[in-house]
Structures are given as C-alpha cells and as structure tokens.
N, C-alpha and C positions, 0 to 999 in steps of 0.2 A: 182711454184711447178713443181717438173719434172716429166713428165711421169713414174708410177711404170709398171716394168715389172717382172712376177711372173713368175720362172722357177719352174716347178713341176718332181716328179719322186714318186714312191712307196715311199721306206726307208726315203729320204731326210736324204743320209747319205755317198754317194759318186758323183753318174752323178751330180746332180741339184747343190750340193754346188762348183765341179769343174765348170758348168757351171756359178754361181752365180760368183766364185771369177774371171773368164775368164773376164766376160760382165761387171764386177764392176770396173775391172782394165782396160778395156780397151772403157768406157762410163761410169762410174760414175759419171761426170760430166754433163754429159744429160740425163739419168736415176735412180731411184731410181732402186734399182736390189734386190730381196727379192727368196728365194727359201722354199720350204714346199713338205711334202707327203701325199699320201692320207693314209700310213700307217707308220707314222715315227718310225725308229729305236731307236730313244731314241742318239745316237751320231753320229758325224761324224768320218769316219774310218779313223784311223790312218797312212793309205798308202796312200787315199786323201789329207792331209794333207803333208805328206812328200814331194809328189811328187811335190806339187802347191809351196811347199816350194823352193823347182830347182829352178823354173821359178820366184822365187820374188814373190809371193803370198803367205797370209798370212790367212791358214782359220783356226787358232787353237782358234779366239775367235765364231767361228760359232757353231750354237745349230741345233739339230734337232729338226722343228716345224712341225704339223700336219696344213696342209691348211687350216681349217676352224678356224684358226686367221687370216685370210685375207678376206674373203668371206663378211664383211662390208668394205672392204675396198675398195675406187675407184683404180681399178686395170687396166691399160690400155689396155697390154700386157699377154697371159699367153702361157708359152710355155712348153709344155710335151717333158721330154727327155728318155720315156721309156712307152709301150704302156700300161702296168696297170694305168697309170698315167692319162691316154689320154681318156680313158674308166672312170674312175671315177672323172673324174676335174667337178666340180658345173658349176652352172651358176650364173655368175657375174653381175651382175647391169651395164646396160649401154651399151654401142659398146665398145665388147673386141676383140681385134685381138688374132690369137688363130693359133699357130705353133705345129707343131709334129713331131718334129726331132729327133728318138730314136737313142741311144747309145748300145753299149754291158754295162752289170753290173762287171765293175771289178772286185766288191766283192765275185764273184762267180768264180774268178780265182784258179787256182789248181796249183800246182808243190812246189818249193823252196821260198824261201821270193824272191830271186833276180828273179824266172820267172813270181811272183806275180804282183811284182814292175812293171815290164815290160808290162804291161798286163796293169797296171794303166797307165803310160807312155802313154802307144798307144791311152787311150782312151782319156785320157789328151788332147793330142795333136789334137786327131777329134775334139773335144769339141773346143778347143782353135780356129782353124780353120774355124768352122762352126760359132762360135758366134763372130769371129772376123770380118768375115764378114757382120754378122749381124750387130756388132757395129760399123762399116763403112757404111755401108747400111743407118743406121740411124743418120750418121753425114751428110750423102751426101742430106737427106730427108731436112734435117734441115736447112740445106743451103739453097738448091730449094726452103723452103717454101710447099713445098710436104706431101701427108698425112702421117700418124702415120703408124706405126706396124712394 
C-alpha cells in the first residue's frame, strides 16, 4: 500500500488540486496523493484546470472535498499550501509528517482573463517546483531506504 499524502488548502479549489495533480504526476507511483479543505468551495476553478491542462495534466475529473473524509483515514503525509489550512488541519492517527508550504491564492487574482491566467501560471509553476522536489526528495528516500515524509 503506498504511502497517502494529504495536500490541504481553505477552498480545495485551486493551490491543493494544482498541487495534488503536480505530486500525482510526478510520484503516483509511490504515493497515494489526495487533496481537501478545511472549507471547500464546492468546485475546482476553471483556470486551474486550464492551466494544468498546458502542462499534460488532467484535473477536470477532480471534486472539491472537505478534509474530514480523510481524518479515519491512515494518512502519512499532510501538507498545507495556504496558512488557513495550517491553522485548522485535525489531528491524524498515528506519526503524520506535516509541511507548510503556502502559495499565493490565484483565485484572488484581478485584471483581464489573460492577467488572470498568468497569475495561475506563476503559481502553477511554484507549486510544480516545490513539489517536484519534493517528489524527488521522496524517490531518493526510497532508494536509501531512508525515513518517510
């Protein structure tokens, strides 16, 4: 069974699903990758989707879910990408490794659709960065035989 790792955020409706399709595309194979909010939006924004769509990423079948469908869950990993997130994450069962890498909220971006976009873009691309490392991070552990997180 693979390690699950729970990206959280407020909405769970742009950062956390960018990061969930980042970390599931690039470690899906040694991770389960699950994303939630502590106050979900009910969907994932359609500029999230667009933009992941560039890069070969696919989150048009992703839902906005509220965390505590996880909270029985053995969760390895939970990592906040927004500090509401970080502030209201439970406590999980067991030894959870526990990150806090906030983002900007694109959703909150202002001007034209094209300086929206762009706004998405940037944060795309932090996300992509940070958890790609991460997902390297946790191939190089794997190999050593090294602990989790």
């Amino acid at each position: 069974m693979k390690p699950a790792v729970l990206i959280l955020c407020t909405g769970n409706s742009c950062r956390s699903h960018l990061a969930e399709g980042v970390l599931r595309h690039a470690a899906g194979d040694l991770l389960d990758v699950v994303s939630a909010g502590s106050r979900p939006a009910g969907y994932v924004h359609p500029l999230a989707i667009e933009v992941m769509r560039e890069i070969g990423i696919d989150l048009s079948s992703h839902t906005s879910k509220h965390l505590q469908a996880f909270t029985s869950r053995e969760i390895e990993t939970v990592i906040t990408v927004c500090g509401n997130a970080d502030q209201a994450c439970p406590v999980f069962p067991g030894q959870v490794n526990r990150h806090h890498w906030p983002f900007e909220d694109p959703a909150h971006a202002t001007g034209t659709d094209e300086e929206k976009k762009a706004v998405f873009r940037r944060v795309r691309d932090e996300i992509r960065a940070v958890f790609g490392a991460y997902a390297a991070g946790r191939r190089d552990q794997i190999k050593s035989g090294g602990p989790r997180g």
